[in-house]
C-alpha positions in Angstrom: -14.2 19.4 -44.5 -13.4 22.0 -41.2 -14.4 19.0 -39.1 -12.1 16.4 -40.4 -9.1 19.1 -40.3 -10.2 19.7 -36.7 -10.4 16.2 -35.6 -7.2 15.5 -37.3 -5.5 17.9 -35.1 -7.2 16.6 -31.9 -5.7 13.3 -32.5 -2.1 14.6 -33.2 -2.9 16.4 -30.4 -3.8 13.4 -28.5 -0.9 10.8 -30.0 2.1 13.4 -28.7 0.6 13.8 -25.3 0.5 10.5 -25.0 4.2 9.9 -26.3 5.2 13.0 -24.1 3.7 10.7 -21.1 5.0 7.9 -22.1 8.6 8.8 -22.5 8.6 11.0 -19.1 7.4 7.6 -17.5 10.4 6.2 -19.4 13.0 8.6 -18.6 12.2 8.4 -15.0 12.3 4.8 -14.8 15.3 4.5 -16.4 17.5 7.2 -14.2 15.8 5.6 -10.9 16.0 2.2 -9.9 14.7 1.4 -6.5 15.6 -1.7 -5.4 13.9 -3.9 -2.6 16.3 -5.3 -0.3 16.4 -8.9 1.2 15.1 -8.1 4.9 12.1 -6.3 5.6 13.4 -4.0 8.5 13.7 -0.2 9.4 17.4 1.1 9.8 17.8 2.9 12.9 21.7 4.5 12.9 22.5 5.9 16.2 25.8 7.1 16.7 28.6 5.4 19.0 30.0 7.8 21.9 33.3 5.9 21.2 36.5 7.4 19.5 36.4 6.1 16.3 33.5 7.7 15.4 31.6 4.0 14.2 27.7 4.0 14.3 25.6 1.0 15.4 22.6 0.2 13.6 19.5 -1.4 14.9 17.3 -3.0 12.9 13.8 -3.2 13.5 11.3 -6.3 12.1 7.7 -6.5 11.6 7.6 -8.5 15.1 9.6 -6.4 16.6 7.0 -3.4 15.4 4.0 -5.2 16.0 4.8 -6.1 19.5 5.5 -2.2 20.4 2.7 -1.2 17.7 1.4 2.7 18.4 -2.7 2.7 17.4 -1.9 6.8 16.7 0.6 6.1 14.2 -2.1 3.6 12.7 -5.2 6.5 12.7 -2.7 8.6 11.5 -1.7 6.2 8.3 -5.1 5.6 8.1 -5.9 9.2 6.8 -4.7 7.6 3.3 -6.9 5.0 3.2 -10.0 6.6 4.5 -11.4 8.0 0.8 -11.7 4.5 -0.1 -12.5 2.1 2.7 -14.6 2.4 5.9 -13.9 1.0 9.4 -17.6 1.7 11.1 -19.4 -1.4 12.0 -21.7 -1.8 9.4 -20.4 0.9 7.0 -21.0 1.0 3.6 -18.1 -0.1 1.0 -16.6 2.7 -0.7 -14.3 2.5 -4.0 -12.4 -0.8 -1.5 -14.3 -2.7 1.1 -15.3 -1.6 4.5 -12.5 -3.4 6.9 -14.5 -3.2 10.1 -13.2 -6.8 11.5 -10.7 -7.2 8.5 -8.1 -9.2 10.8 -9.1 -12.9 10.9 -12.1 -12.1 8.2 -11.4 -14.4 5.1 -9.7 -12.8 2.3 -12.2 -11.4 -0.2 -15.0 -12.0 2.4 -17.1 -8.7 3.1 -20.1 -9.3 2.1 -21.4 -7.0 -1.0 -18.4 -5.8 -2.5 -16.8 -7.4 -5.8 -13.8 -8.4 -5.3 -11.2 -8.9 -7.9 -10.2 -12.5 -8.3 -6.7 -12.4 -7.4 -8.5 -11.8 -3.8 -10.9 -14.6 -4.0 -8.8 -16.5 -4.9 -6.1 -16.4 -2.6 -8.0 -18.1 0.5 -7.7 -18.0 4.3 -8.3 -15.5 6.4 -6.3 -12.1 6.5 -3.7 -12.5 9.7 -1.7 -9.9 11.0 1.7 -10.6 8.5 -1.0 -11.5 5.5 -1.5 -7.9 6.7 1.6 -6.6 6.3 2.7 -7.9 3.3 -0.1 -6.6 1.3 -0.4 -3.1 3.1 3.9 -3.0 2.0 2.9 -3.9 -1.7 -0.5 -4.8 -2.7 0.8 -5.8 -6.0 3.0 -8.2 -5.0 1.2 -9.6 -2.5 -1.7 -10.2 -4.8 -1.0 -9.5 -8.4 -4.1 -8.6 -10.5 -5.8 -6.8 -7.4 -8.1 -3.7 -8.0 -6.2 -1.8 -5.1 -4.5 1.4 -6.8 -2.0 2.0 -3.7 1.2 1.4 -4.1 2.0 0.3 -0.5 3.1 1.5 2.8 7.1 1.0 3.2 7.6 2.4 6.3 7.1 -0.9 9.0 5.9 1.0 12.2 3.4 2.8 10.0 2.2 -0.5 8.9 2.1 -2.1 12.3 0.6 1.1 13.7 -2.0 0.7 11.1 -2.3 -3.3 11.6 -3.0 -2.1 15.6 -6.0 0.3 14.4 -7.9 -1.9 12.3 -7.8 -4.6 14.9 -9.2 -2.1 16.9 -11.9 -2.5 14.9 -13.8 -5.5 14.7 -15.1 -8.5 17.3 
């Protein structure tokens, strides 16, 4: 009889933390809307030495940062991704797949780890803007996918990181 009182107040216990998480998920997506705008770009606003006071803005691309891509911005974004994945030649797989070689390798290809089918099943080899577009949203890029990050917005970290890996491989 003590028991059943006991695990009946466990599982109240249990069903309001859960509502409590729930709704604070809720709340919060509710009051905050981030929206994903059309061009995928970093805003640089640098002020005008003219009289009026007006601002010029400079956008930059993926091209643009790939082409001027720092590899110590890259090592740096790479601290993330380190306590899953692995960049030594013939390192093990960790909780994701070791990317020693990942640009050009085909998508889902390292041998000995399981993929998730919305990898396999995608095709071709992982380029340098396949790159980017998952690194900026795995989720999007690949729906389904077992990759818990949510994605790297910033564009020079993402080319930074791009220039890293590819410092890694053949």
């Amino acid at each position: 009889m003590r028991y059943t009182s006991l695990l009946e107040k466990f599982g109240l216990a249990l069903l309001v933390f859960a509502w409590v998480v729930y709704g604070a998920n809720f709340v919060g997506d509710t009051l905050v809307h981030a929206e994903k705008g059309d061009v995928e770009a970093l805003m640089i606003v640098v002020a005008d030495d003219g009289d009026e006071g007006e601002t010029e803005v400079a956008v930059i691309d993926f091209a643009t940062a790939m082409a001027t891509a720092d590899v110590a911005v890259g090592e740096k974004a790479f601290k993330k991704c380190k306590s899953c994945h692995s960049v030594e030649q013939g390192g093990a797989h960790k909780v994701g797949p070791n990317l020693w070689d990942i640009v050009g390798r085909a998508k889902g290809g390292a041998d000995g780890f399981a993929y998730s089918s919305a990898l396999t099943g995608l095709g071709g080899d992982w380029s340098v803007d396949d790159l980017n577009a998952f690194l900026e949203s795995p989720k999007t890029y690949a729906p389904g996918n077992k990759m818990t990050y949510r994605g790297l917005s910033d564009v020079e970290q993402r080319a930074g990181l791009i220039a890293y890996l590819a410092t890694y491989g053949n």
